[in-house]
Structures are given as C-alpha cells and as structure tokens.
Backbone bond lengths (Angstrom), bond angles and torsions (degrees), N, CA, C in turn:
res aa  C-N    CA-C-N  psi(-1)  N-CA   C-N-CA  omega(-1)  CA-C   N-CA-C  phi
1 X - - - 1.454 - - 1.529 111.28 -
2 X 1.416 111.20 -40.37 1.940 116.54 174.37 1.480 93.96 -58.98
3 X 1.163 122.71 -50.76 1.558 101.64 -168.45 1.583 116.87 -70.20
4 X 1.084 128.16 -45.37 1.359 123.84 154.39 1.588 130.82 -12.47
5 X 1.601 113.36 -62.29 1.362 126.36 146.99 0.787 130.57 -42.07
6 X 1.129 128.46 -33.73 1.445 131.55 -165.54 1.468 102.51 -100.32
7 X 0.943 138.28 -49.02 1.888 152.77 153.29 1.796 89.20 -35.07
8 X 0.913 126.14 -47.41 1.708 118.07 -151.23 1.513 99.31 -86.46
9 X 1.663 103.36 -54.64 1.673 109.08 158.71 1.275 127.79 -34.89
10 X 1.206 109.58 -51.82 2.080 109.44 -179.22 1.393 92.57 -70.01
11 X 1.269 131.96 -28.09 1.699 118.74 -155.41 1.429 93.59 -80.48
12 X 1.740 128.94 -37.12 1.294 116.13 -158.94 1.565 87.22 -91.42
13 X 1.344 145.05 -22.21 1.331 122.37 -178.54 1.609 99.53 -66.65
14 X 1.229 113.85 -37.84 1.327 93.72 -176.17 1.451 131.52 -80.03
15 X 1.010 103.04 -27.06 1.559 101.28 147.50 1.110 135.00 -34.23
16 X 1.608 106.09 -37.91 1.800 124.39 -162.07 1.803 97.11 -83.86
17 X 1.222 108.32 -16.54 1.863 112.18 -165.74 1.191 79.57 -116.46
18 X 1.675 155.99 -29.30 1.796 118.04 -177.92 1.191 92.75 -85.27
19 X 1.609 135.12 -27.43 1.750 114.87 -174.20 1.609 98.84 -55.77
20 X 1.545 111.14 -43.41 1.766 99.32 -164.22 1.211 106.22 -76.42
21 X 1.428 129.81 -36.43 1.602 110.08 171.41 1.262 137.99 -55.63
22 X 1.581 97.94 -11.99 1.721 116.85 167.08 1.688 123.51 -86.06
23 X 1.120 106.17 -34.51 1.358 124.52 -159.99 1.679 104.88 -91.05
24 X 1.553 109.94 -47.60 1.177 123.36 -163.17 1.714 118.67 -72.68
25 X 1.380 119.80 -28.56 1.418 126.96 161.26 1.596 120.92 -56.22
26 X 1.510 122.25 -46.06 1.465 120.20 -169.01 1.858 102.67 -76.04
27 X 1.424 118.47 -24.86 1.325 113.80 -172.81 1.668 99.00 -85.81
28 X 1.636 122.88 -42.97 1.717 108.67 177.89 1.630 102.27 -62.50
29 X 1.225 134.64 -19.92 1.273 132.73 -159.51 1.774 104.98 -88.13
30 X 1.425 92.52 -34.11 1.681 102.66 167.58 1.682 96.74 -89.95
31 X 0.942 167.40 32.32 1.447 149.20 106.67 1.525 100.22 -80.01
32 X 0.851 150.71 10.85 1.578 123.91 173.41 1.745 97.80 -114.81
33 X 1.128 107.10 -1.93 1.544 97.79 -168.96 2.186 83.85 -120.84
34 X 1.171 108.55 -9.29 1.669 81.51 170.49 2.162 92.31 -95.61
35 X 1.032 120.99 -27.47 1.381 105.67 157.83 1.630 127.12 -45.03
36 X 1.447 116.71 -33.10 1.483 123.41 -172.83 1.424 105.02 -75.43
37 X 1.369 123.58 -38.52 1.379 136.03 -175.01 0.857 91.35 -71.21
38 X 1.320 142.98 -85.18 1.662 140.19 -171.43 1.161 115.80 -9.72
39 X 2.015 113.15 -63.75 1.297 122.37 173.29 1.539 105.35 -38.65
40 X 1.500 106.16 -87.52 1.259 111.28 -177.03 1.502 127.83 -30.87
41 X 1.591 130.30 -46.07 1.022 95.54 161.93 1.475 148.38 -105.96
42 X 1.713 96.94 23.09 1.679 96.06 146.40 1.568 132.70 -85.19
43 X 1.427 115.28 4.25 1.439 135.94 164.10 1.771 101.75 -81.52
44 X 1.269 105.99 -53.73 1.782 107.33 177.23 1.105 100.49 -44.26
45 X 1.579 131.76 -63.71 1.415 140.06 -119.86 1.690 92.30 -82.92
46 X 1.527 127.33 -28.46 1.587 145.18 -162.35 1.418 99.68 -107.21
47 X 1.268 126.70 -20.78 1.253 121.27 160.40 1.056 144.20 -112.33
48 X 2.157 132.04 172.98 0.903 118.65 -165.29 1.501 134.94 -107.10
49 X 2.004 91.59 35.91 1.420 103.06 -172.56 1.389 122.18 -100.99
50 X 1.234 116.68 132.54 1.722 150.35 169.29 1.688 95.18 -11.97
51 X 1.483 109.32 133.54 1.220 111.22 153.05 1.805 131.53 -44.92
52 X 0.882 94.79 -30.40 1.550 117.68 -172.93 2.028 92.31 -74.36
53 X 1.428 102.11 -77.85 1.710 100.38 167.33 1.657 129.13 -29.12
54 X 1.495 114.37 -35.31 1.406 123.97 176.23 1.169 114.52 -89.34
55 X 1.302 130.29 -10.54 1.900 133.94 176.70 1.310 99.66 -92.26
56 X 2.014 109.85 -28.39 1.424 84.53 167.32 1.330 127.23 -88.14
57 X 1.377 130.32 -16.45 1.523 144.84 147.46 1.642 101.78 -20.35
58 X 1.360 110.78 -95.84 1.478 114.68 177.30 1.563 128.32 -38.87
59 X 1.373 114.81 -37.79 1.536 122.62 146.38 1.262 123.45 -31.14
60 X 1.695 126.77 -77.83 1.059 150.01 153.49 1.956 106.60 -10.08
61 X 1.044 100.23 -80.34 1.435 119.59 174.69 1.200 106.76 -44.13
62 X 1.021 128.74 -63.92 2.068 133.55 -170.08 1.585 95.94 -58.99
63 X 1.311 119.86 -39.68 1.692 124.11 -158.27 1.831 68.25 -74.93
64 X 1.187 147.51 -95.20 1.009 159.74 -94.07 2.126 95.05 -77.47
65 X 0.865 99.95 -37.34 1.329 121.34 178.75 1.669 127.21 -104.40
66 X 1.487 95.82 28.88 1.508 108.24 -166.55 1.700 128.87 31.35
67 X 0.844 107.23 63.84 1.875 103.03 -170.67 1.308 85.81 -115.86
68 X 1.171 120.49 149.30 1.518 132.79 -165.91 2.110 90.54 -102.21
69 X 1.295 114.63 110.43 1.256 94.62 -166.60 1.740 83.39 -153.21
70 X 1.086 126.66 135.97 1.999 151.13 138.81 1.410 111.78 -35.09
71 X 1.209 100.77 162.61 1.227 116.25 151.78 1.493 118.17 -102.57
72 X 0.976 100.68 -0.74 1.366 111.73 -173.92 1.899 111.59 -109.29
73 X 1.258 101.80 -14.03 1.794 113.62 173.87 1.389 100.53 -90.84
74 X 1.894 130.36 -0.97 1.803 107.32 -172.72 1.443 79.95 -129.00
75 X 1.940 94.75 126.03 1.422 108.99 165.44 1.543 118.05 -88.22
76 X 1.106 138.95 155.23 1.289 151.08 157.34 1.653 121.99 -123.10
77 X 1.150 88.34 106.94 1.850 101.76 176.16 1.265 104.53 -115.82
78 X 1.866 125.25 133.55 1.248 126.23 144.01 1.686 101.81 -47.91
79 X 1.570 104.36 164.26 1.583 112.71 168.89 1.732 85.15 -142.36
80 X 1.664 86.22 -179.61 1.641 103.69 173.56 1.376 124.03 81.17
81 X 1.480 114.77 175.88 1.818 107.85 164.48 1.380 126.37 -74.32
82 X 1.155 127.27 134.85 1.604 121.12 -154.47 1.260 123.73 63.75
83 X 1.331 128.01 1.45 1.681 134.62 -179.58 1.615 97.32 65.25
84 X 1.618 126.11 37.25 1.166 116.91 -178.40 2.092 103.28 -66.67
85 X 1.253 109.88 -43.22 1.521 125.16 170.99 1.666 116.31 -30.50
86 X 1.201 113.80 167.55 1.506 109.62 170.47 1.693 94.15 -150.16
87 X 0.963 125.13 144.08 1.580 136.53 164.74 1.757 113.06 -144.22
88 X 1.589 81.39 121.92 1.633 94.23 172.48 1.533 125.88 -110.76
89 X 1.079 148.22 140.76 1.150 140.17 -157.09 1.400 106.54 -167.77
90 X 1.730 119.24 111.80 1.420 132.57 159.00 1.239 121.32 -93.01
91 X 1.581 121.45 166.11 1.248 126.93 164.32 1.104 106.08 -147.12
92 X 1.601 112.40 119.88 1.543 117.87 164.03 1.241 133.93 -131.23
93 X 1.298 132.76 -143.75 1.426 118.97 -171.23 1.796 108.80 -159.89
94 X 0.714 139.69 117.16 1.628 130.15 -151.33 2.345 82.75 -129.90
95 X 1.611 97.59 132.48 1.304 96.39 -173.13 1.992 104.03 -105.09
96 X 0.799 135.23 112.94 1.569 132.40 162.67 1.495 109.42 -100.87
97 X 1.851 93.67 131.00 1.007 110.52 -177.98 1.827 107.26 -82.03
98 X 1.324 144.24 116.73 1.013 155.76 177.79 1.356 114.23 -97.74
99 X 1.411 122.85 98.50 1.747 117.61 178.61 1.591 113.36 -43.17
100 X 1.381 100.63 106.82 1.343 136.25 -172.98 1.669 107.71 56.03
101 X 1.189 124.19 59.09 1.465 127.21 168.36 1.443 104.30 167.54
102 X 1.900 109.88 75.41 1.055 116.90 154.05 1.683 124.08 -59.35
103 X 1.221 104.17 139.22 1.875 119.90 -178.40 1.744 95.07 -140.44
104 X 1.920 67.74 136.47 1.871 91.91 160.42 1.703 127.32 -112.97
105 X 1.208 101.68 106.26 1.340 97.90 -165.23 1.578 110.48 -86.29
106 X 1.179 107.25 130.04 1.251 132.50 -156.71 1.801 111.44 -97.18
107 X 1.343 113.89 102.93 1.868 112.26 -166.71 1.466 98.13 -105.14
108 X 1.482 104.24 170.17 1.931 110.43 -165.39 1.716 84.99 -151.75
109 X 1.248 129.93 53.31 1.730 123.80 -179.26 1.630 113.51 -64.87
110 X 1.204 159.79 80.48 1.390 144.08 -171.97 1.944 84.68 -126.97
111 X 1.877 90.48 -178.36 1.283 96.27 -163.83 1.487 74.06 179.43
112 X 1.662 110.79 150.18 1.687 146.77 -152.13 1.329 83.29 -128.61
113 X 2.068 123.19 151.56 1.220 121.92 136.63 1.659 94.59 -152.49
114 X 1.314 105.01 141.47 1.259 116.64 177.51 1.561 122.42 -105.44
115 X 1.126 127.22 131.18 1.152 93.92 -169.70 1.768 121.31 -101.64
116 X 1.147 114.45 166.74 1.595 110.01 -169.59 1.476 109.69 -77.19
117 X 1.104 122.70 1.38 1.655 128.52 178.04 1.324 122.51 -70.11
C-alpha cells in the first residue's frame, strides 16, 4: 500500500511541474511584452509617428515573443487635452494544450502615457 502512495505522489508532483512548464511561459511572455508596450508608448507619446507606424511597433514586438496577435487586436487611442496622451491596448488569447484539459488563456496588456507638455 506505501508503494502505491508513493508511485501516485511522484505522479501528482509531476503533474504539478508539466502544468507549470506549460502554463508558465505564455504569462512571463505576457509581462515582457506589456513591459514593451509601456516602452513604446512613452516613445509614441514624444513622437511623431502615425498610428498605423505604432501597431506596427507593437506587432513587431508580439511576433518577437511569439504571441499570436493582429493588427487588428492592438488599439491605439490618443487620450487627454489635445490628445497629447497615447493609450495602447491588446487583447489576445494564447491556447495550451493540457493532457486532457485544454485552456485558453486569455491576456488584457494596455498601458496610459501622458505627456508632461
């Protein structure tokens, strides 16, 4: 019967380390790419490039870090008085296959900059 436990024990730790080796890449991959946006749009917010130019910025970046992401999923709105502001905001969906309990994890990355002018 101890050995039983003990066989069942290693099986659920290991379980507990392939869910995180699955799970744990798409969420650091969504913090390094809502960090990239950040950059970008306090670089947008000081510069004089086209909405169209900055979706491809954030594009660029998502490809770079595999995130399955559109041009058509990253919004760009001026904010503020005079639209001095910039706000960017994606939504995507990253799918992991889980032995027998596929999940889609569902990301919301945006980021505000105002500018001091």
């Amino acid at each position: 019967m101890g050995t039983i436990k003990l066989i069942a024990g290693f099986a659920v730790i290991l379980a507990m380390f392939y869910g995180a080796w699955m799970l744990i890449p798409p969420y650091f991959a969504n913090y390094q790419f809502q960090d990239q946006i950040n950059n970008t749009a306090i670089g947008g917010t000081y510069s004089s490039k086209s909405d169209d130019d900055l979706r491809e910025i954030v594009l660029k970046e998502a490809k770079e870090l595999e995130i399955p992401v559109t041009k058509n999923q990253i919004r760009i709105a001026h904010i503020g008085s005079n639209a001095t502001g910039l706000a960017i905001d994606v939504d995507y969906s990253v799918h992991v296959d889980l032995p027998g309990y596929p999940v889609d994890l569902h990301f919301h990355p945006s980021t505000q900059n105002k500018s001091i002018m």
